[in-house]
C-alpha positions in Angstrom: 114.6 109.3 149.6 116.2 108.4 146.6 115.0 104.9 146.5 111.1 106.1 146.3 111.0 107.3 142.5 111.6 103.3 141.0 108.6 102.5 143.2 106.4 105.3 142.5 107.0 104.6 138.8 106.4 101.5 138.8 102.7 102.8 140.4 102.4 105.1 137.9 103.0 102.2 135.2 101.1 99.3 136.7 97.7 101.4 135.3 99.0 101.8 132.0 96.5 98.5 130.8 93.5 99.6 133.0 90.7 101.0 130.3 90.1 104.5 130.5 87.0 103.8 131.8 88.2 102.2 134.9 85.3 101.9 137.9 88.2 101.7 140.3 89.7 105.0 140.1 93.0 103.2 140.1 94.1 104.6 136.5 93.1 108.3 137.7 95.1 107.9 140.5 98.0 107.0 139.2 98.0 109.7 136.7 97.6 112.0 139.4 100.6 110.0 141.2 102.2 111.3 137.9 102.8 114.6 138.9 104.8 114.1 141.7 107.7 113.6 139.1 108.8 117.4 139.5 112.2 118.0 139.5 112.6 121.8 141.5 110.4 119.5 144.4 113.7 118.5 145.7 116.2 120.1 147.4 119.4 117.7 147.8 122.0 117.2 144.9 121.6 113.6 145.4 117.7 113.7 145.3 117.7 115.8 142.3 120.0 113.2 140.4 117.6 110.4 141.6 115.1 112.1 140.3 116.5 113.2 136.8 117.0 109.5 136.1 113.4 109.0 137.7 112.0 111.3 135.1 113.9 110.3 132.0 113.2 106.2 132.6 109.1 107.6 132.7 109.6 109.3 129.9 111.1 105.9 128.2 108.0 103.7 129.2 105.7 106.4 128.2 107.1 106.7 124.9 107.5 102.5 124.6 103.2 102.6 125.7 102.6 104.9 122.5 101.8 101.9 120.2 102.8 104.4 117.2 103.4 101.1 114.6 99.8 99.7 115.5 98.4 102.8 115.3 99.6 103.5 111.7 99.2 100.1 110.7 95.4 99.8 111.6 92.8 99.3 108.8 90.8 102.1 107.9 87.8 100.2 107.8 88.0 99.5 111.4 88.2 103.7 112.4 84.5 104.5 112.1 83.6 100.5 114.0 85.5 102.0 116.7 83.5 104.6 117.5 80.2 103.1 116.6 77.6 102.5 119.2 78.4 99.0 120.4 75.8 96.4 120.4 74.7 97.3 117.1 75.9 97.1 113.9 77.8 99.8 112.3 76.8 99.7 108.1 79.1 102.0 106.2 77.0 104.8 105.0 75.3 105.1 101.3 75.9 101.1 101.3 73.9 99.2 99.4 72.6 96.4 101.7 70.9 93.6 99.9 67.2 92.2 101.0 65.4 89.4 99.3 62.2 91.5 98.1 60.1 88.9 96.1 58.1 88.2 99.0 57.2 91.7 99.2 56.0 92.3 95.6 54.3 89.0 95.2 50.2 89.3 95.4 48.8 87.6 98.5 46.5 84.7 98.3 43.4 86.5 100.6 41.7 83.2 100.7 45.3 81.4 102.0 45.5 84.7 104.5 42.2 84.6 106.1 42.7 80.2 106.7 46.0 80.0 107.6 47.0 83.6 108.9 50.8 83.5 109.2 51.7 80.6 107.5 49.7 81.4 104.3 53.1 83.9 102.8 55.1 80.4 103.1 52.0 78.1 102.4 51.5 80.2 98.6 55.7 80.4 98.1 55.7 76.4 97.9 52.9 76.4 95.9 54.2 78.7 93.9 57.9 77.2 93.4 56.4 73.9 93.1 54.4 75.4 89.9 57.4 76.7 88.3 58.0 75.3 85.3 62.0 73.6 85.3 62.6 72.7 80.8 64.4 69.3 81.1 68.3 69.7 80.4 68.5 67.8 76.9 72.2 68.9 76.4 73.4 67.9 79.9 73.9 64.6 81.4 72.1 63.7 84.5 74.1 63.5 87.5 74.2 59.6 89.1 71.8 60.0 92.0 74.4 58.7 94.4 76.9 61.7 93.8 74.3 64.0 94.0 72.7 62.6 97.0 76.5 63.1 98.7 76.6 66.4 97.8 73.5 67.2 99.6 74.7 65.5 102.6 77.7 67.5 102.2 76.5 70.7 101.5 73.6 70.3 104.8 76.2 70.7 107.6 77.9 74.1 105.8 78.2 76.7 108.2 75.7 79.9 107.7 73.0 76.8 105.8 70.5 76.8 108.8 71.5 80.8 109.9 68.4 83.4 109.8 69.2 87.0 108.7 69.3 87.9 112.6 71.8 85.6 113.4 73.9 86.9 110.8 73.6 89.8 112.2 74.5 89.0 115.9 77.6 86.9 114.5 78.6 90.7 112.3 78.2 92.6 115.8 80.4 90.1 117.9 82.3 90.4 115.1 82.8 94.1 115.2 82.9 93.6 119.2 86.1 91.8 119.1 87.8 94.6 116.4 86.8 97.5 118.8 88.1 96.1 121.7 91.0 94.6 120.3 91.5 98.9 119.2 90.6 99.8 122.7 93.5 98.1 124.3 95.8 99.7 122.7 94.3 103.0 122.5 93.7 103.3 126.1 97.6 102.4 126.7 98.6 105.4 124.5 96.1 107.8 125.9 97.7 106.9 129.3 101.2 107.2 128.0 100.2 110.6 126.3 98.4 111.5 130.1 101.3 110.7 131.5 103.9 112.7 129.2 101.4 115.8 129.4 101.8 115.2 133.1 105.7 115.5 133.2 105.7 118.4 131.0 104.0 121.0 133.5 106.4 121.4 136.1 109.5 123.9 134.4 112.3 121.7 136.0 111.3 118.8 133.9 112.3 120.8 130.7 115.9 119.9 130.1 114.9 115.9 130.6 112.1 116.1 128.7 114.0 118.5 126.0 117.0 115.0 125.8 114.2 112.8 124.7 112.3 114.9 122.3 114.0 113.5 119.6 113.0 110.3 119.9 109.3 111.4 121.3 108.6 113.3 118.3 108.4 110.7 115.2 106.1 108.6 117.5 103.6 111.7 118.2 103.0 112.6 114.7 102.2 109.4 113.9 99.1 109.8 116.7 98.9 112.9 115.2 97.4 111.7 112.2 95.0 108.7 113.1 91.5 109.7 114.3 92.1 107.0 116.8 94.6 109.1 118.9 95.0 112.5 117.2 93.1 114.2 119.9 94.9 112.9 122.9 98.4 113.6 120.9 97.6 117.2 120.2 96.6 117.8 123.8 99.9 116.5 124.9 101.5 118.1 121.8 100.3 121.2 123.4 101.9 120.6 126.8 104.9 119.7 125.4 105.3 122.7 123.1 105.0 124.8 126.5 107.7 123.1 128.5 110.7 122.8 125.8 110.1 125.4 123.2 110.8 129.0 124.2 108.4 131.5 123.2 111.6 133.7 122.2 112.4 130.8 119.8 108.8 130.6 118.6 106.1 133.2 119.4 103.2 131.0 118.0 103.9 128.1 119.8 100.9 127.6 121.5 100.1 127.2 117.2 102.7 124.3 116.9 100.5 121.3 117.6 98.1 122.4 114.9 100.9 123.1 112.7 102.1 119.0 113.6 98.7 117.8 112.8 98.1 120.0 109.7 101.6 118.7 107.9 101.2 114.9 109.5 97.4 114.8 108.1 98.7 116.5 104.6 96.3 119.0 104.9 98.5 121.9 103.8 96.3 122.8 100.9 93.0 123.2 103.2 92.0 126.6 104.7 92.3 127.6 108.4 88.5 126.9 108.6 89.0 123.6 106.8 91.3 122.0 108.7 89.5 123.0 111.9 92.4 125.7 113.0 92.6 129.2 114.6 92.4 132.2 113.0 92.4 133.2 108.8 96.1 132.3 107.8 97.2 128.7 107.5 98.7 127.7 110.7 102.0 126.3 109.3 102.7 129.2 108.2 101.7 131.6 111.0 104.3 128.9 113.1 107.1 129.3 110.6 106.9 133.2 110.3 107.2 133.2 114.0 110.4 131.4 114.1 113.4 133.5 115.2 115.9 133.2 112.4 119.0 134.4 113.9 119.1 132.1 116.9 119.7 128.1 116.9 116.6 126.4 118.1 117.4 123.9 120.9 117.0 120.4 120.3 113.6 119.8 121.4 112.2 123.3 119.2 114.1 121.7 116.4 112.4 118.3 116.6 109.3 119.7 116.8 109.7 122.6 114.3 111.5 120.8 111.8 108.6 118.3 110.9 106.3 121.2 109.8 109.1 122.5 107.7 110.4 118.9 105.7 106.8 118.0 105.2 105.7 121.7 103.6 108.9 121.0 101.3 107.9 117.1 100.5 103.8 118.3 99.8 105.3 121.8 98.0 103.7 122.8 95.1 103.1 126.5 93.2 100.2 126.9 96.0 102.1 127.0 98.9 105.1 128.8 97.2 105.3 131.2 100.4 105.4 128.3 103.2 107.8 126.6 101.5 110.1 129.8 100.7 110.0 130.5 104.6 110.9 126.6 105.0 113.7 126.7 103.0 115.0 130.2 104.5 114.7 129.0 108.0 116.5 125.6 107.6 119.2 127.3 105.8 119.6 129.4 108.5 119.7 126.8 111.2 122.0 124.7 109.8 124.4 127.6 109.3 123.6 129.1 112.7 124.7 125.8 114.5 121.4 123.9 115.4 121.8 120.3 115.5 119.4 118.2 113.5 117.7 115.3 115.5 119.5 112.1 113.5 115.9 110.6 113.3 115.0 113.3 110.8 118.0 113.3 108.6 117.0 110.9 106.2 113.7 112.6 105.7 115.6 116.2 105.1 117.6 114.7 102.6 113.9 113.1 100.7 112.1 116.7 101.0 115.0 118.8 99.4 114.9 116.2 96.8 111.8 116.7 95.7 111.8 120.5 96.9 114.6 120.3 94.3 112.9 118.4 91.6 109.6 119.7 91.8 109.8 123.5 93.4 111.2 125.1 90.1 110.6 128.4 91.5 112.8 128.3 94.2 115.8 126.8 92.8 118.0 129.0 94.4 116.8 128.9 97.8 116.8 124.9 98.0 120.9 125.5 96.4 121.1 127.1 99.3 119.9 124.8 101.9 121.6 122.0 100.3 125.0 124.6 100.4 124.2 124.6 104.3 123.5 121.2 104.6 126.9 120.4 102.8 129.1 122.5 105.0 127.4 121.9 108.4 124.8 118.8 108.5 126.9 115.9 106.9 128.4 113.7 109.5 128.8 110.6 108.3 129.2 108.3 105.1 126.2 107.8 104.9 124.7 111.0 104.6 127.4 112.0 102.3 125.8 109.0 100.0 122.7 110.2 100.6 123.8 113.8 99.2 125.5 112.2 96.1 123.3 110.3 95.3 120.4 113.3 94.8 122.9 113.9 91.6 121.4 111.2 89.5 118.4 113.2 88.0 117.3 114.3 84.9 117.1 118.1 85.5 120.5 119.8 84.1 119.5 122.4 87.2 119.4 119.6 89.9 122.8 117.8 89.1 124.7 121.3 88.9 123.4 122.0 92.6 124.2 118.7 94.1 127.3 119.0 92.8 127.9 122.6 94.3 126.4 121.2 97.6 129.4 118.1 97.3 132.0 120.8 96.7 131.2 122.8 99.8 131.6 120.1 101.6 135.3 120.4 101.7 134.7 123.6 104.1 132.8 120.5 106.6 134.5 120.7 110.0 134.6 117.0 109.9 135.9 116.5 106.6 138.8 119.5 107.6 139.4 117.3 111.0 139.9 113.8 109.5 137.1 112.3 111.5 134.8 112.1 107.8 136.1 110.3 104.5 135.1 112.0 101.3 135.4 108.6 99.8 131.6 107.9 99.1 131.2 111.3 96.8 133.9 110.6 94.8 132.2 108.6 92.1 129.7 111.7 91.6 132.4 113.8 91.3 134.6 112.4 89.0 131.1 112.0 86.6 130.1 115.8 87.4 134.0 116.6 86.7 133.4 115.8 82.6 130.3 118.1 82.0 130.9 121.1 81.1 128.6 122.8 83.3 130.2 121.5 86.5 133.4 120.9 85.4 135.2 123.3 86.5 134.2 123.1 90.8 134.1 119.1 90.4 137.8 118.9 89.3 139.1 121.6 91.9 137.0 120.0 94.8 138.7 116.3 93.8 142.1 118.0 93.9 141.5 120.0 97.1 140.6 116.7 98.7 142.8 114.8 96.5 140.3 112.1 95.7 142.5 109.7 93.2 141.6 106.5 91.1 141.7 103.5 91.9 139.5 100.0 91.6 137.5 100.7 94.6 136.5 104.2 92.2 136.2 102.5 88.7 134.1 99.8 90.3 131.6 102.2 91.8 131.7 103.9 88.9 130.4 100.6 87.2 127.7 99.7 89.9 126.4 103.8 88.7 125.8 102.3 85.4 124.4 99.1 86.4 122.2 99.2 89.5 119.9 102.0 88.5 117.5 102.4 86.2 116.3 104.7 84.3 119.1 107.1 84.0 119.0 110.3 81.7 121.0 109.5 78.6 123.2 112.6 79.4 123.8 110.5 82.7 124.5 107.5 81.1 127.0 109.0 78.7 129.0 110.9 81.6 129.2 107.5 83.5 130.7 106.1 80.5 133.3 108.3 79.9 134.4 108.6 84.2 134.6 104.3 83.4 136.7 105.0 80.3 138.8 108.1 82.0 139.5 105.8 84.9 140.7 102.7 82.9 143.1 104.8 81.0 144.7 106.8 84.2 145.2 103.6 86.4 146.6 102.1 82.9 146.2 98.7 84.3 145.8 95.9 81.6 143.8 93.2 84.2 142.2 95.4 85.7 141.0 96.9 82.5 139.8 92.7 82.2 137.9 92.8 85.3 135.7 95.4 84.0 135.3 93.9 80.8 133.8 90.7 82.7 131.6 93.0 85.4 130.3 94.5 82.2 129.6 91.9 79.9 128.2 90.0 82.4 126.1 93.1 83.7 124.9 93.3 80.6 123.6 89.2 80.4 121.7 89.6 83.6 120.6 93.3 84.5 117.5 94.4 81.8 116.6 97.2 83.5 120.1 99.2 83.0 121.5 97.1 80.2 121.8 100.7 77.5 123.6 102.1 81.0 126.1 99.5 80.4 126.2 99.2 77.0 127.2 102.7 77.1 130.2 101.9 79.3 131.3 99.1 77.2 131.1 100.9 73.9 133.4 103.6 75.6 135.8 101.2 77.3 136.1 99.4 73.5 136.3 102.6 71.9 139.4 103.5 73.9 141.3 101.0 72.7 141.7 97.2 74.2 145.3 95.9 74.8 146.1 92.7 74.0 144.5 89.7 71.7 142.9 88.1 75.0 141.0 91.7 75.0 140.3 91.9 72.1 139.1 88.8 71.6 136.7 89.0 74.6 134.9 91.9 72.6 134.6 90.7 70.0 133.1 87.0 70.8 130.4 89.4 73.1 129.8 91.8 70.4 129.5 88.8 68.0 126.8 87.3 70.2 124.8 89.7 71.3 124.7 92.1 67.9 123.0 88.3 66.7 120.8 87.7 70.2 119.4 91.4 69.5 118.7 91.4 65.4 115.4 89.2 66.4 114.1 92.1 68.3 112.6 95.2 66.8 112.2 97.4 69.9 113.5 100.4 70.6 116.0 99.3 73.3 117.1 96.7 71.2 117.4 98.9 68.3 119.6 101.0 70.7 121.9 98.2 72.2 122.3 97.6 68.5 123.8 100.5 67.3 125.9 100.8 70.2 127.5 97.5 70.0 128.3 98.1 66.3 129.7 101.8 67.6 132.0 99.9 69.6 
C-alpha cells in the first residue's frame, strides 16, 4: 500500500542517531529495512508513484544527515584524538613534553635515604631551598606585608595550585573524551546517511531518482571525500553511486571515479598512483577522463560527478599535469557544445577554474579559448553568469582579455540571448572598454551593434564603478576605462549628466585609496575632453587646486602619479 513507505522511512530514519556501535542491532536493522526502497519491487502505477516520492524524500534526509559543513569545519588537531585509543592520552608525535628533572640529577643524601626512606628526596629539597642563598633587592621597594599577604590568599584557591601531574593528566583525557565524542555523533549520523544512500543505489529502478538528486548529493560527498573522518565511508558509497547513475558507455572506468573524487578533493593530483594509495601505474584522474566518451552528452548525474575531477585538474593545473588538464579542457568543450547540462551548483566553480586555467595554463591558451567559446554560446543562462564571464576580462594578460572578449561576442549565437529570455545588459561595460583596443576592436564594436547595446547612464555609470571598485588594475586597463567614461560623456552629450560624473569621481577619488590612479585616470580624460560651462569648469579646477596641494607633501610613487595626472588634466 501506498501509505507504508512514509512509515517505513520514518523506521529507517529513527536510527540515524544510534552510534554505529549499537548493542541493539536496531541501527543494523534499519539499514537493512533500507533496501526495501526498490522501485521495479512494485507492480501498480499508483505504487510505483508512491514509491518514487518514497525514494526521493530518503534521499533528501540522507543528504540533510551528511553533516558536510561540520565536517569541513572540524579542527585538524582534533583528527588524530579521534582515533586515538580512548582512556589515554593521545600526545602529538615528536612533541616535546616538559618534566621537572632537577630531582633526578640532584645527588642523594645516603645518610637521609637509609633514615627516612621515602621522604628523605623531599626531606634534602627543603633543606636544600632553604640554603639557597636569595641577595636582598636594594633597588626595589619592599612590598607592604598586607598586600602581599592578599595576594597569597588570592593566588591559594587558583585552579590547577593543589593539581598533581596525574590529575592533569586525567582532566587532558576527559578533555579529549568530550572532543571525540562530540566527533562521534556526527560521524556516526553521516556514516548512516552514506549506508543508507549506498543502500538505495543497488537496485537499477532507483537510478533515475537517484540520478535528479545527484546534483545536489555531489558537493556534499566530496566534502567527506576529503576529511579522514569520513573519506572512507564516502568513497564506498561514491562507489555505489557511480554504479547506479553513470553508464559504463558514458564512462568505462567508472568503477575509477571515486578515486578520481578523492584524488582532485584531497589535491593530490601531483602524487603517483602508488602515493595516493590508487589502482594501477597511471594517475587515476586521468585514466577516468580518457575514458570519457566525447561525442555523447553525459546525463546529469555522470556530469556532476565527472565534472569535479575536471574543474579541480583545471584550478590545481600546472606544466606537470599539462596532459590532464588538455583532456579536461577537450572534454568540457565538448559537452557544453554537445548539449549536456551543467549542475547550477558547479557553475560558479567552472567559471573560477577557467580563470586560472586561463591565467596560469600558458600552454593551452587555445584550448581554454575554446571552452570559454563553448561556455559563451551554450552555458550562460542568466545575468549573473554573464557578469561572471565579463568580469574574467579585467586581467593583466593582453592574451586573457582578447579571449574573454571573444567568449562575450559569441554569446550573441546564445539561444537565450537570440530568444529574448537573457539581457546582454551586464557585458556591455566590457565591451564598450574591449571596443577601443586595438586588438579586440574590431569583434567588440560588431558584437555591440549586432546586439545593439547603446549608451546611456546606467552604461557610463558602470563604466565608473570599473574604475573605482577594483583594485589593482593593469594601467592599459585603467587607460581603456578612461577613454569608454570619456567616449560615453561625449555620445550621450548631456551637460548634467556630464556633472554627475564629475561629482562620483571627485568624490571617488576623496574616499576610495585603493583605486584612486583608476579614477584619476577617468577624470583627467573626462577634463581633457573638454568641460562645458563655468560651473564645470570651475568644479575642476577648485579639485585640481586642492588635491595637486593635498599630494605635493607626499613623495611616493602613487602620489607622484596622481600628480602628474592632475596637472595632465
Amino acid at each position: 500500500p501506498a501509505a507504508v513507505w512514509p512509515a517505513l522511512r520514518g523506521l529507517v530514519l529513527a536510527a540515524k542517531r544510534l552510534p554505529a556501535k549499537d548493542p541493539s542491532g536496531f541501527r543494523r536493522a534499519s539499514l537493512s529495512l533500507a533496501t526495501a526502497f526498490d522501485i521495479g519491487a512494485v507492480s501498480s502505477a499508483e505504487a510505483k508513484t508512491a514509491l518514487e516520492d518514497g525514494v526521493a524524500a530518503l534521499i533528501e534526509e540522507c543528504i540533510g544527515s551528511l553533516h558536510s559543513e561540520e565536517v569541513e569545519k572540524e579542527n585538524a588537531g582534533n583528527i588524530p584524538i579521534f582515533f586515538a585509543q580512548e582512556g589515554r592520552l593521545w600526545v602529538e608525535e615528536g612533541t616535546y613534553k616538559a618534566e621537572a628533572v632537577e630531582d633526578k640529577n640532584q645527588k642523594q643524601n645516603k645518610f637521609l635515604k637509609a633514615l627516612y626512606g621515602d621522604e628523605a628526596a623531599d626531606i634534602q629539597k627543603a633543606n636544600t631551598s632553604a640554603a639557597k642563598f636569595a641577595p636582598p633587592d636594594r633597588k626595589g621597594k619592599d612590598k607592604p606585608a598586607g598586600k602581599a599577604k592578599a595576594k597569597a590568599k588570592a593566588g591559594a584557591g587558583a585552579p590547577g595550585a593543589s593539581m598533581t601531574q596525574s590529575d592533569i593528566e586525567a582532566a587532558r583525557i576527559a578533555e579529549q573524551g568530550e572532543i571525540r565524542e562530540r566527533i562521534r555523533v556526527y560521524v556516526d549520523e553521516a556514516a548512516f546517511g552514506l549506508d543508507v544512500l549506498a543502500a538505495i543505489a543497488r537496485p537499477e529502478e532507483n537510478s533515475p531518482t537517484l540520478e535528479e538528486a545527484m546534483s545536489r548529493l555531489v558537493p556534499h560527498l566530496m566534502k567527506l571525500l576529503k576529511s579522514p573522518l569520513t573519506v572512507l565511508k564516502a568513497r564506498s558509497c561514491a562507489r555505489a553511486l557511480a554504479c547506479s547513475v553513470v553508464p559504463a558507455r558514458a564512462v568505462q572506468r567508472r568503477d575509477l571515479l571515486p578515486d578520481a573524487l578523492m584524488v582532485a578533493q584531497k589535491g593530490w593530483l601531483m602524487r603517483t598512483a602508488k602515493e595516493a594509495g590508487t589502482p594501477g601505474d597511471k594517475p587515476v584522474c586521468e585514466l577516468v577522463l580518457e575514458s570519457v566518451d566525447p561525442k555523447r552528452a553525459m546525463p546529469a548525474g555522470t556530469l556532476a560527478m565527472v565534472m569535479p575531477v575536471m574543474l579541480r585538474t583545471l584550478f590545481d593545473g600546472s606544466a606537470a599535469l599539462d596532459t590532464v588538464c588538455t583532456r579536461s579542457l577537450f572534454l568540457l568543450e565538448r559537452q557544453l557544445t554537445v548539449g549536456a547540462e551543467v549542475p547550477e551548483s558547479m557553475v560558479k566553480e567552472l567559471f573560477e577554474s577557467l580563470n586560472v586555467a586561463l591565467l596560469s595554463l600558458h600552454g593551452q591558451r587555445a584550448a581554454t579559448q575554446s571552452a570559454l567559446l563553448a561556455v559563451g554560446r551554450y552555458l550562460v543562462s542568466s545575468e549573473d553568469e554573464l557578469l561572471k564571464l565579463a568580469e574574467m576580462f579585467f586581467a593583466d594578460e593582453e592574451l586573457v582579455r582578447s579571449a574573454v572578449i571573444a567568449a562575450l561576442a559569441e554569446v550573441k549565437n546564445n539561444p537565450r540571448i537570440q530568444d529574448g529570455s537573457l539581457d546582454a545588459g551586464p557585458m556591455r561595460a566590457v565591451l564598450r572598454i574591449g571596443a577601443l583596443d586595438s586588438k579586440t576592436e574590431e569583434i567588440a564594436k560588431a558584437t555591440l551593434e549586432e546586439l545593439e547595446l547603446e549608451p546611456d547612464e546606467v552604461l557610463l555609470m558602470e563604466l565608473i564603478e570599473c574604475a573605482s571598485t577594483r583594485a589593482n588594475l593593469d594601467a592599459t586597463v585603467q587607460t581603456l576605462i578612461a577613454k569608454a567614461v570619456a567616449e560615453v560623456l561625449g555620445e550621450l552629450e548631456d551637460p548634467a549628466l556630464a556633472m554627475s560624473a564629475l561629482d562620483v569621481l571627485t568624490q571617488q577619488f576623496r574616499e576610495d585609496s585603493t583605486s584612486r590612479i583608476a579614477v584619476a585616470r577617468c577624470l583627467e580624460r573626462v577634463m581633457a575632453s573638454g568641460l562645458e560651462g563655468e560651473e564645470q569648469v570651475i568644479k575642476a579646477f577648485r579639485f585640481l587646486l586642492r588635491q595637486g596641494l593635498g599630494l605635493t607633501s607626499s613623495a611616493s610613487k602613487e602620489a607622484s602619479e596622481l600628480r602628474d595626472l592632475l596637472l595632465a588634466a
